[in-house]
Rosetta silent file (secondary structure, phi, psi, omega in degrees, C-alpha in Angstrom):
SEQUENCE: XXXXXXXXXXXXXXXXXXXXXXXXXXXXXXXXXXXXXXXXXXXXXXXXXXXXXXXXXXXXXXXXXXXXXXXXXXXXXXXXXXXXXXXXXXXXXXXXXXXXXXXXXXXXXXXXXXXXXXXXXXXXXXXXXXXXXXXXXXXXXXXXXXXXXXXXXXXXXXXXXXXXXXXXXXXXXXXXXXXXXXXXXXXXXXXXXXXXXXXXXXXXXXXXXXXXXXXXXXXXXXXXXXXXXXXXXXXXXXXXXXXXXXXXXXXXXXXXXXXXXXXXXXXXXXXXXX
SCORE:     score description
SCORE:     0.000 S_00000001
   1 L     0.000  137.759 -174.603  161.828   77.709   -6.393 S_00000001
   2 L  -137.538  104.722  173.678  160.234   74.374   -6.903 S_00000001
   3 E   -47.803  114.613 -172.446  161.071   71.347   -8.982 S_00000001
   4 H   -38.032  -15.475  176.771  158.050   70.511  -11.578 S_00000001
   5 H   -87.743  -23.023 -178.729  157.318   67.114   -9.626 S_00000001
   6 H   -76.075  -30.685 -159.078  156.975   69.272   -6.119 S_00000001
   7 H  -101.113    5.430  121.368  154.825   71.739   -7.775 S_00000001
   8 H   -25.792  -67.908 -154.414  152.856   68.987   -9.039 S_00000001
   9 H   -74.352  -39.108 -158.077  152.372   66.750   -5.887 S_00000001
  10 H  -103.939    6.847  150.025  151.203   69.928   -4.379 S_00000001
  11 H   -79.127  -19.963 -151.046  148.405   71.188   -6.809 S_00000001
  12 H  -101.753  -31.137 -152.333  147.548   67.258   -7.180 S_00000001
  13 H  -109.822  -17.005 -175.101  147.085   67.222   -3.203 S_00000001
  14 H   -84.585  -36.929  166.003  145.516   70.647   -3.393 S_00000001
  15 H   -95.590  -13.174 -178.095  142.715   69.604   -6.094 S_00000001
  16 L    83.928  -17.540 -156.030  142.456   65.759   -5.491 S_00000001
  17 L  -142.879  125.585  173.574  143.292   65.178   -8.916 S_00000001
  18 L   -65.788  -47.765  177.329  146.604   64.773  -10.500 S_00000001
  19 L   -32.759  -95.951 -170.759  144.965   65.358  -14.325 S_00000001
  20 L    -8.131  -48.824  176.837  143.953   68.120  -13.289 S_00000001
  21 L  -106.961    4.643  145.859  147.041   69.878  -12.089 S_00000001
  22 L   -77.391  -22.927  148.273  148.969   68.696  -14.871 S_00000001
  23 H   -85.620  -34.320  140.105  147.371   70.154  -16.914 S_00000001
  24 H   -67.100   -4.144  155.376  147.223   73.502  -15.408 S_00000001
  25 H  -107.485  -21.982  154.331  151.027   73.352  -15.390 S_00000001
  26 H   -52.905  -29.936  177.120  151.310   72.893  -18.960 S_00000001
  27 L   -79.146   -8.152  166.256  149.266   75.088  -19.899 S_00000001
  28 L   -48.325  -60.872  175.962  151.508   77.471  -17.859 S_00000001
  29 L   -95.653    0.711 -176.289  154.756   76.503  -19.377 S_00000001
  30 L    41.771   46.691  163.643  153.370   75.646  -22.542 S_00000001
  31 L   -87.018  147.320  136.560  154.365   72.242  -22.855 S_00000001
  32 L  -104.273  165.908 -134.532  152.554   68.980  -23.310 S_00000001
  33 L   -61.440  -29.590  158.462  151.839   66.878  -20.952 S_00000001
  34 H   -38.756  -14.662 -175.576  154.288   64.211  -22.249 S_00000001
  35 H   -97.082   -8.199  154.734  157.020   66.512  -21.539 S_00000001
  36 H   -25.955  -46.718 -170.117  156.273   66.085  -18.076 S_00000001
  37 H   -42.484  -76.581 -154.385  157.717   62.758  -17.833 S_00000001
  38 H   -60.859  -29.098 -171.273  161.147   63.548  -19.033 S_00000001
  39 L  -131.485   71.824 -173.027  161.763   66.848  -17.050 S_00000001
  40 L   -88.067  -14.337  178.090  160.197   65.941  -13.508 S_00000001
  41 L   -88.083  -15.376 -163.125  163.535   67.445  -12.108 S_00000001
  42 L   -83.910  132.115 -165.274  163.642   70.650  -13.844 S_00000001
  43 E   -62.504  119.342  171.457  163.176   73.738  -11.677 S_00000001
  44 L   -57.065  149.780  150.711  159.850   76.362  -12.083 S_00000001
  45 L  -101.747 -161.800 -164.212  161.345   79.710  -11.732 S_00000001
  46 H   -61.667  -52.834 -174.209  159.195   82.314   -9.525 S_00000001
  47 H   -37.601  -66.765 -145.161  157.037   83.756  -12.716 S_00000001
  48 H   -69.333  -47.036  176.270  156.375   80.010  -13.326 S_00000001
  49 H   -63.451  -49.804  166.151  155.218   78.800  -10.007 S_00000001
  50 H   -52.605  -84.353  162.696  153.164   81.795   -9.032 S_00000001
  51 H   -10.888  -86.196  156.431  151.224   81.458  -12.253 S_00000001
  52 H     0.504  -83.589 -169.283  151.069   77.957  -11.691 S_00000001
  53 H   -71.289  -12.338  166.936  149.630   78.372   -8.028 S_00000001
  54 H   -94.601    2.942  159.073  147.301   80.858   -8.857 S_00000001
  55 H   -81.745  -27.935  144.770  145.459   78.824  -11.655 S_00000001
  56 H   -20.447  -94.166 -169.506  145.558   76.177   -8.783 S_00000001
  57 H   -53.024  -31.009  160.065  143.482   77.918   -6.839 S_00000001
  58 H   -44.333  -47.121 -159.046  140.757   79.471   -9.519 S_00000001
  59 H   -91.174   11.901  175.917  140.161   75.773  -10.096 S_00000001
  60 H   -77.576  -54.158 -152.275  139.919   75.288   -5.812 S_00000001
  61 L   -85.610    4.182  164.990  137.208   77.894   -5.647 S_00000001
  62 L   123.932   -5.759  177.610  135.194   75.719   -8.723 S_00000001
  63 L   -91.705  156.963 -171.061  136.182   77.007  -11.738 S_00000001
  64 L   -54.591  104.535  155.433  136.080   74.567  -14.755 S_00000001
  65 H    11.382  -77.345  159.183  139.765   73.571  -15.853 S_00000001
  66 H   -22.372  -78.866 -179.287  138.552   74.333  -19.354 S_00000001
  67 H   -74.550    6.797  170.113  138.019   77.864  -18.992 S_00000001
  68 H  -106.177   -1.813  151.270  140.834   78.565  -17.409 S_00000001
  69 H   -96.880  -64.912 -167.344  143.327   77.446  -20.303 S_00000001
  70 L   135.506   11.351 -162.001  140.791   78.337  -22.647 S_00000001
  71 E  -166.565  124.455  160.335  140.648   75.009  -24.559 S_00000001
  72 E  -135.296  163.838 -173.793  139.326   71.161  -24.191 S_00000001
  73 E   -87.975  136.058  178.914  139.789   68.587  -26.592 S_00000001
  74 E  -163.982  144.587 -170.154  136.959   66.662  -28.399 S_00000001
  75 L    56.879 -107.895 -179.668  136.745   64.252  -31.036 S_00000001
  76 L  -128.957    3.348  159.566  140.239   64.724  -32.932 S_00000001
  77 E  -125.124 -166.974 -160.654  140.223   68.146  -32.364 S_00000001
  78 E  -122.540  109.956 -163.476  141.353   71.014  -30.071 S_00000001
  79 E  -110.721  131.743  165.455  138.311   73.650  -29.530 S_00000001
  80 E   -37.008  119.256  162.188  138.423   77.171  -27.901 S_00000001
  81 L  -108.829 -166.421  159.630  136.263   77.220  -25.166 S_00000001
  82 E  -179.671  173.846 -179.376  135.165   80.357  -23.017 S_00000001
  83 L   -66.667  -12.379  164.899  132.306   80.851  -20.277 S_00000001
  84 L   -57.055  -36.233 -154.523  130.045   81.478  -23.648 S_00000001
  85 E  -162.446  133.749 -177.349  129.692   78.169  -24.076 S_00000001
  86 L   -33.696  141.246  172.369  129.260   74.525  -22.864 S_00000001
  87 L   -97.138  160.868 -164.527  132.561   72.953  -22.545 S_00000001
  88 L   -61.737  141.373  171.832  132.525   69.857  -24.870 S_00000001
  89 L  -131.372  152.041  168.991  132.355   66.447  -23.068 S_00000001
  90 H   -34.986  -54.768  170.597  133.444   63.061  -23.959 S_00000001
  91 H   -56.908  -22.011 -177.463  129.635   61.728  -24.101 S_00000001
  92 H   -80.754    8.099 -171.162  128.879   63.802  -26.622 S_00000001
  93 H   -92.941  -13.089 -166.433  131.068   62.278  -29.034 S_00000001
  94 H   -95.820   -5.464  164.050  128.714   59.462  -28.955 S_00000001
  95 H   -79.286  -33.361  174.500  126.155   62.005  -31.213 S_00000001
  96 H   -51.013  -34.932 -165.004  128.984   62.430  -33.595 S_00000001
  97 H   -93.153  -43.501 -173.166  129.315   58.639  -34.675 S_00000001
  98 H   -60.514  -68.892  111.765  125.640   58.110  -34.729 S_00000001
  99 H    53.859  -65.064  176.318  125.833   61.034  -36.940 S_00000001
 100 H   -89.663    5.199  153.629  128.208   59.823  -39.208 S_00000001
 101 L   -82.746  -25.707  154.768  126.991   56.876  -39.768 S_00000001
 102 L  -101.607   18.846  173.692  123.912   58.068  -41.420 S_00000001
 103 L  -108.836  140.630 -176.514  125.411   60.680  -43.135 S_00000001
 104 L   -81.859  177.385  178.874  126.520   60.371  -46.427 S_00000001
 105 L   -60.901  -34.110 -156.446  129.588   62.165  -47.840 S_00000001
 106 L  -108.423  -44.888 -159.254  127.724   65.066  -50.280 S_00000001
 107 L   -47.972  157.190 -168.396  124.660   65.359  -46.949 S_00000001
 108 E  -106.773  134.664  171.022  123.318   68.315  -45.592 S_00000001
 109 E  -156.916  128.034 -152.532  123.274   68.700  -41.757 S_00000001
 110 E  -112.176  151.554 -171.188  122.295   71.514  -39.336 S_00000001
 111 E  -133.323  102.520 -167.496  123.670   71.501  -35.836 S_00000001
 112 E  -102.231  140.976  172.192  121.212   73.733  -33.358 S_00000001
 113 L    96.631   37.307 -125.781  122.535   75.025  -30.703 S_00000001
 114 L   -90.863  -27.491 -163.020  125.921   74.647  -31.647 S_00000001
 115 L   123.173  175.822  140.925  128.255   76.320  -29.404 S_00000001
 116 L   -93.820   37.362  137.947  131.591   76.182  -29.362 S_00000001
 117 L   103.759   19.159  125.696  130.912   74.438  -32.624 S_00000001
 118 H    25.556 -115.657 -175.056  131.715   70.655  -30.771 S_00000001
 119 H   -38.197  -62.437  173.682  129.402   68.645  -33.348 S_00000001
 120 H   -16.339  -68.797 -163.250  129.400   70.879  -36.414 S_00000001
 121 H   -65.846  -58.510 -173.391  133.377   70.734  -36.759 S_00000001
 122 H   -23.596  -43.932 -178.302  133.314   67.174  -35.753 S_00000001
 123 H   -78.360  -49.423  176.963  130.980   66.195  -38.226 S_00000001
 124 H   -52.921  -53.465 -173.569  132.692   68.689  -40.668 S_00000001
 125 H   -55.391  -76.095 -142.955  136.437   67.126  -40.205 S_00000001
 126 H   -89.154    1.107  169.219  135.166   63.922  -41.159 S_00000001
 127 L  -147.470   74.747 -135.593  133.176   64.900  -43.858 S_00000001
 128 L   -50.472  -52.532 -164.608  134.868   67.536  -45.962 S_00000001
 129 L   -60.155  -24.668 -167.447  132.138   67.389  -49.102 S_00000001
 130 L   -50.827  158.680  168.467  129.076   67.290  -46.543 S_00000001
 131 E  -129.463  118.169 -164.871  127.676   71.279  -46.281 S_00000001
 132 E  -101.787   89.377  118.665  127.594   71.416  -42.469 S_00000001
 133 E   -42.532  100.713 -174.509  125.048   74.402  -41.156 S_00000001
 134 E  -121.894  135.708  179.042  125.082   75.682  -37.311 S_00000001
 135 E  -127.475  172.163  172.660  123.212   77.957  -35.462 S_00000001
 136 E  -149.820  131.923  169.002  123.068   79.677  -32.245 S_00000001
 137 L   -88.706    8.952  164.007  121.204   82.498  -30.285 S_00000001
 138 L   -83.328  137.288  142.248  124.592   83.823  -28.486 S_00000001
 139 H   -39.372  -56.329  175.037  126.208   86.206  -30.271 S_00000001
 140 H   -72.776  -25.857  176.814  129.299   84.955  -28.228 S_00000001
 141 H   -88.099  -36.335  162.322  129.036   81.405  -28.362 S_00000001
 142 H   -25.631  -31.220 -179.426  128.682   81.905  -32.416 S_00000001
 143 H   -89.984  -25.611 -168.213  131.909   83.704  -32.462 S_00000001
 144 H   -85.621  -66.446  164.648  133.933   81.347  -30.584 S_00000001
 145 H   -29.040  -52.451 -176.309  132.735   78.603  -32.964 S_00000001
 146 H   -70.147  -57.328  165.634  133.627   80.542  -36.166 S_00000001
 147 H   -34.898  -51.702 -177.546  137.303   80.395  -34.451 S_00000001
 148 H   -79.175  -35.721 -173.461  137.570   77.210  -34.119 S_00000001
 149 H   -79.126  -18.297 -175.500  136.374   76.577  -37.664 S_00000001
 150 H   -94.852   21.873 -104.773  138.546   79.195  -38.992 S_00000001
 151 H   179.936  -40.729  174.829  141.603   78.105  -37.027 S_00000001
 152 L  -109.607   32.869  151.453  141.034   73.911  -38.001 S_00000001
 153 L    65.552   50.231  173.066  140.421   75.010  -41.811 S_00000001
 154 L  -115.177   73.529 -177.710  136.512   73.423  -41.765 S_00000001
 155 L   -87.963   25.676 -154.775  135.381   76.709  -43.964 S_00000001
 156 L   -96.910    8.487 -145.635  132.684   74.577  -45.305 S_00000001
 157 E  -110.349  125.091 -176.582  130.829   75.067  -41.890 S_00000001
 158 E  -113.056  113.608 -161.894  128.165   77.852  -42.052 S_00000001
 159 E  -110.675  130.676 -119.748  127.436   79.610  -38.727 S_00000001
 160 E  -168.547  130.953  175.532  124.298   80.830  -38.657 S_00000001
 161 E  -112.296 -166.239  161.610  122.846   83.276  -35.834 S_00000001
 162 L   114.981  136.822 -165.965  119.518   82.780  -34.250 S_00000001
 163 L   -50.315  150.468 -177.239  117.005   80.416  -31.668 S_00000001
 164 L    38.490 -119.283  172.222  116.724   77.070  -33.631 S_00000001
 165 L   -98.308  -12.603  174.550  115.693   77.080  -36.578 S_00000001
 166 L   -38.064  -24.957 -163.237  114.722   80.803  -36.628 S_00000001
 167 L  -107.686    2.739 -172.479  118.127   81.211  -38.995 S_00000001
 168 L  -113.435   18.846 -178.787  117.050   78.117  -41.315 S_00000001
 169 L   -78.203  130.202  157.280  113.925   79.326  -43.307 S_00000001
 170 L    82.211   48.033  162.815  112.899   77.402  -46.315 S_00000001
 171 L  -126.629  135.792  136.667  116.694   74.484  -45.782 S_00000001
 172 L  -122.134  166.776 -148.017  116.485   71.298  -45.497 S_00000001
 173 E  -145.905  163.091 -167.025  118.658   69.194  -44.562 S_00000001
 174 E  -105.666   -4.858  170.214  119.117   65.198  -44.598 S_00000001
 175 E  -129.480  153.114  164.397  120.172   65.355  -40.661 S_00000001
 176 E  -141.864  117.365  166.952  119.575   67.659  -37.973 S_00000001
 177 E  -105.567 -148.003  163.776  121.202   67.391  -34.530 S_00000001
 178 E   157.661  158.207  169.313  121.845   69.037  -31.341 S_00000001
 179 E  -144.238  105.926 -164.152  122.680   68.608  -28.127 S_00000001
 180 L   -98.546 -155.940 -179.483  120.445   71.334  -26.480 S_00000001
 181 L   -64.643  132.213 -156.691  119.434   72.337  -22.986 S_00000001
 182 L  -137.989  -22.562 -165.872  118.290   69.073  -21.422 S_00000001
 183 E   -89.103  160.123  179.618  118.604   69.229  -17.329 S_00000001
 184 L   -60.840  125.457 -170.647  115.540   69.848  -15.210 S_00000001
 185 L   -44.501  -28.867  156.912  115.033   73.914  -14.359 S_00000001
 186 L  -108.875   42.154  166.280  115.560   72.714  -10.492 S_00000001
 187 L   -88.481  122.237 -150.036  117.987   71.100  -10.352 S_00000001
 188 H   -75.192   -2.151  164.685  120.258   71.130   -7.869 S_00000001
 189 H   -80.565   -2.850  160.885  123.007   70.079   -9.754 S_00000001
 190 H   -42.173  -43.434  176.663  122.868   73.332  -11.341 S_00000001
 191 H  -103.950   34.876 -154.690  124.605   75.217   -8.548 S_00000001
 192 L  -114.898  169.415  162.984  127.205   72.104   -8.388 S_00000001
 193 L     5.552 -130.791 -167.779  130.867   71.602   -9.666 S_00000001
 194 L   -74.651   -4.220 -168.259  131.424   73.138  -13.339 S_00000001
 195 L   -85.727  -20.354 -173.360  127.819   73.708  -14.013 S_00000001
 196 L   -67.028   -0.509  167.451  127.795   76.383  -11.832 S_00000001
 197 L  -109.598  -43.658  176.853  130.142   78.260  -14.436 S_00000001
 198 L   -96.372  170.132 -161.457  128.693   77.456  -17.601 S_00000001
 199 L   -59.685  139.911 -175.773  125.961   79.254  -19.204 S_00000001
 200 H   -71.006  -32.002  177.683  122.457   78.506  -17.861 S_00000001
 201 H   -79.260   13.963 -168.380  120.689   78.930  -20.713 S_00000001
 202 H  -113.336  -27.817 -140.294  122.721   76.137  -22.625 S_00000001
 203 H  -113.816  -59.824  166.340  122.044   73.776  -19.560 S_00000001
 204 E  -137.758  178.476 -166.788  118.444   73.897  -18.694 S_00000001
 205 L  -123.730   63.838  174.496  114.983   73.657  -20.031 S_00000001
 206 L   115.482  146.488  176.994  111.730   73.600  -18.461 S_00000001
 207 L   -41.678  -40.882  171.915  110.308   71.817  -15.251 S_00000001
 208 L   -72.545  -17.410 -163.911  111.054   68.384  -17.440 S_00000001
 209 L    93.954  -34.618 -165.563  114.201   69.207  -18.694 S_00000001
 210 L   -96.300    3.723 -175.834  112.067   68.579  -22.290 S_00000001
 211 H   -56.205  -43.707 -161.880  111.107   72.204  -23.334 S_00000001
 212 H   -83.777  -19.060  178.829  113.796   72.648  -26.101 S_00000001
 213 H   -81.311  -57.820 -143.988  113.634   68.864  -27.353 S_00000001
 214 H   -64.147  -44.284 -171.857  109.788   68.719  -27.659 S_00000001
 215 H   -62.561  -47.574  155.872  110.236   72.449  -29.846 S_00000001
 216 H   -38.016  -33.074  171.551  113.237   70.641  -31.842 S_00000001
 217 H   -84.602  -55.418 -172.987  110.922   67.612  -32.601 S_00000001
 218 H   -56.894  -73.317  178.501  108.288   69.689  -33.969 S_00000001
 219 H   -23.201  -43.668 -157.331  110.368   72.128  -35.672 S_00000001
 220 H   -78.955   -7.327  177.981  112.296   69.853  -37.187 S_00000001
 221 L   -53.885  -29.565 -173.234  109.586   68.246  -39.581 S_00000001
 222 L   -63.841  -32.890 -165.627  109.784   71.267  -41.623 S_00000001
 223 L  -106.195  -18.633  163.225  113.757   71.159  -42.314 S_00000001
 224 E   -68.237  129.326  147.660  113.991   67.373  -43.023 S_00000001
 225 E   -52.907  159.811 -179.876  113.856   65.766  -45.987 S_00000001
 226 E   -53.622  171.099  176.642  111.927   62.847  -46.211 S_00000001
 227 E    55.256   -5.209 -177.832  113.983   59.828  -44.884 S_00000001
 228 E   -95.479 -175.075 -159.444  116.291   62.164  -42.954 S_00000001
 229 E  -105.005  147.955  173.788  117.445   61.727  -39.373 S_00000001
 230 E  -130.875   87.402 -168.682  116.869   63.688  -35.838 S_00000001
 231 E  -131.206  115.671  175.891  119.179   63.062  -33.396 S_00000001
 232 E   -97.884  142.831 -172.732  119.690   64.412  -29.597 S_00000001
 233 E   -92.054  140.836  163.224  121.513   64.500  -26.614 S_00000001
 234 L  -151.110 -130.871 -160.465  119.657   64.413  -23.557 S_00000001
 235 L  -105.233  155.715  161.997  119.429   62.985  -19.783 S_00000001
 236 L   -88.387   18.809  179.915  120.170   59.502  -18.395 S_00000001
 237 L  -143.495   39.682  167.499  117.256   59.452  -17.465 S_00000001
 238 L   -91.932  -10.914  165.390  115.085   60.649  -20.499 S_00000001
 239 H   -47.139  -47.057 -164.998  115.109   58.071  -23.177 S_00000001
 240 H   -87.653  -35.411 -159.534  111.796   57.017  -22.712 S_00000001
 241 H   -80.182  -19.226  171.945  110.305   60.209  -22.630 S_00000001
 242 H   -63.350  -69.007 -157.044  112.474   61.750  -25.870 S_00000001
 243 H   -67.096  -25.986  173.717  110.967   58.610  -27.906 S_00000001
 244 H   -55.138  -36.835  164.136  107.592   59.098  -26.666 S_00000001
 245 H   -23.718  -74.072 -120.837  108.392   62.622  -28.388 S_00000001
 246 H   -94.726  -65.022 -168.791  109.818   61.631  -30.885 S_00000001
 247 H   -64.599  -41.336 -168.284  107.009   58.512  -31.914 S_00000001
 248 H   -61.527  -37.541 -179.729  103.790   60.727  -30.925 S_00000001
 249 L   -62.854    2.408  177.022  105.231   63.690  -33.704 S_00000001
 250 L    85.845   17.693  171.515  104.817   60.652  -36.351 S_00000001
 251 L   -58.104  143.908  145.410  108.840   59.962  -36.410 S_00000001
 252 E   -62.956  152.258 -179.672  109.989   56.769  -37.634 S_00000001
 253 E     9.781  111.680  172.799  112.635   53.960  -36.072 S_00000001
 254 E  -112.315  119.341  178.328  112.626   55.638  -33.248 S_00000001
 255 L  -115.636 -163.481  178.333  115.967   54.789  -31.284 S_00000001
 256 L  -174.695  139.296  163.009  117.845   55.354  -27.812 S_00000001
 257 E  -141.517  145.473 -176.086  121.753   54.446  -27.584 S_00000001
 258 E  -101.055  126.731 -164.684  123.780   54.321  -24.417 S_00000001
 259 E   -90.491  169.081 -152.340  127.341   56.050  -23.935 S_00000001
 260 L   -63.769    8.273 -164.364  130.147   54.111  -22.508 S_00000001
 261 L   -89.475    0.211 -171.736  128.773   54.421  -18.746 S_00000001
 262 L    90.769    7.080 -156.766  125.482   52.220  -19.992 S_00000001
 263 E  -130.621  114.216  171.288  123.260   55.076  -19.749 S_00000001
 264 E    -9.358  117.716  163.721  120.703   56.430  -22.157 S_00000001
 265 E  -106.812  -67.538 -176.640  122.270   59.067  -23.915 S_00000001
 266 E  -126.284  112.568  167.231  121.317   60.296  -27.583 S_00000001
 267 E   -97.671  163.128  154.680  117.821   59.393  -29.200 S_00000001
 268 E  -171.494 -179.195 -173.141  116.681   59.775  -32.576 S_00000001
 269 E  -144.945 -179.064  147.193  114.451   58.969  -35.553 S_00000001
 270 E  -119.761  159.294 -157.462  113.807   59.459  -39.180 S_00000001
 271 L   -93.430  123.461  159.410  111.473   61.658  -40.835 S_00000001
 272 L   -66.181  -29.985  168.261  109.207   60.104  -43.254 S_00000001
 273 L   146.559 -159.417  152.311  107.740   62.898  -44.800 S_00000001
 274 L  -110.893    0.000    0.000  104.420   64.728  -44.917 S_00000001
């Protein structure tokens, strides 16, 4: 038997990180974490601590927090995750606002690669009239998405299965985004931390890193309207070469923006037309 502050200090001293094992005891007792506070005295019984200590230790030997409740939070909402699919990160929130800042209320916007359905819903939540399109080539990360949209009511959200744009013949759209595979195929952060859990084919692309952008910039001339926007997640250390992309395919304002660490994040353009 253990008091919730002991069986704290010692997942916190066991992982380095307090977050961390706070939140693997909530999801345990199925609290939130505010409820911590108030009942730092109150005793686990045996069920509860064992549980507890053995989601400790899954996340000891490396696995990602995330997939072991099953859920991380992004943007304003709360998304299903599984080992299907990148778990959502904080930077990526910084494609959503560019995103919605050129999109109008009524706009059409395809989300490749989607996921568990991150951007789509994101995009979707804040802009109920917009008709929101997403694709994927998992079967599995497609399904997990379609959860989360039926589960946050966003049925306006079209799921879509298929590589790119393979699922998008003869739409256009007045946006297109993504945040595809972006890290270099040898990289050694690859066999690192959480990456070393999520799906590979999500994570990277090509000797450059640039395989799946440079087919997205090409592709995407087809599915824009004139004047619409093309905007991607990539590397911090890929900005110039995404706009070199981006400018050589005949894209317009051509941009780069930096996420709160300072570091080249999301590029994009508009399409002028043929």
């Amino acid at each position: 038997m253990a008091e919730v502050r002991q069986a704290l200090a010692h997942g916190a001293r066991t992982l380095g990180d307090r977050l961390e094992a706070e939140l693997l005891l909530v999801h345990v007792l199925g609290k939130p974490r505010s409820w911590l506070i108030a009942h730092a005295d109150d005793v686990l019984d045996d069920a509860q601590a064992a549980a507890f200590d053995a989601l400790v230790q899954r996340r000891h030997r490396g696995e990602p927090v995330a997939y072991i409740t099953g859920h991380r939070g992004f943007w304003s909402l709360e998304l299903e995750v599984t080992p299907a699919t990148l778990i959502p990160r904080p930077e990526t929130e910084l494609l959503v606002e560019l995103a919605l800042e050129r999109l109008s209320a009524t706009g059409r916007v395809a989300d490749l690669g989607t996921g568990s359905g991150a951007i789509a819903l994101a995009i979707a939540r804040e802009r109920p009239q917009a008709r929101v399109m997403a694709t994927d080539a998992s079967l599995d990360a497609l399904a997990v998405a379609q959860r989360n949209a039926a589960r946050l009511g966003l049925a306006h959200v079209r799921f879509m299965h298929g590589d790119w744009f393979a699922p998008l013949a003869g739409e256009r759209f007045d946006m297109i985004v993504s945040n595809p595979p972006y890290i270099e195929a040898d990289d050694p952060h690859l066999a690192q931390g959480d990456l070393r859990f999520e799906p590979a084919s999500a994570l990277a692309s090509g000797p450059d890193g640039l395989d799946d952008i440079r087919r997205i910039v090409q592709g995407a001339r087809a599915h824009l309207e004139p004047g619409g926007w093309l905007m991607m997640e990539h590397g911090w250390n890929q900005g110039a070469a995404v706009r070199a992309v981006l400018s050589a395919a005949g894209y317009r304002d051509v941009f780069t923006a930096q996420d709160l660490e300072q570091r080249d994040r999301v590029s994009g353009a508009n399409w002028p037309g043929p």
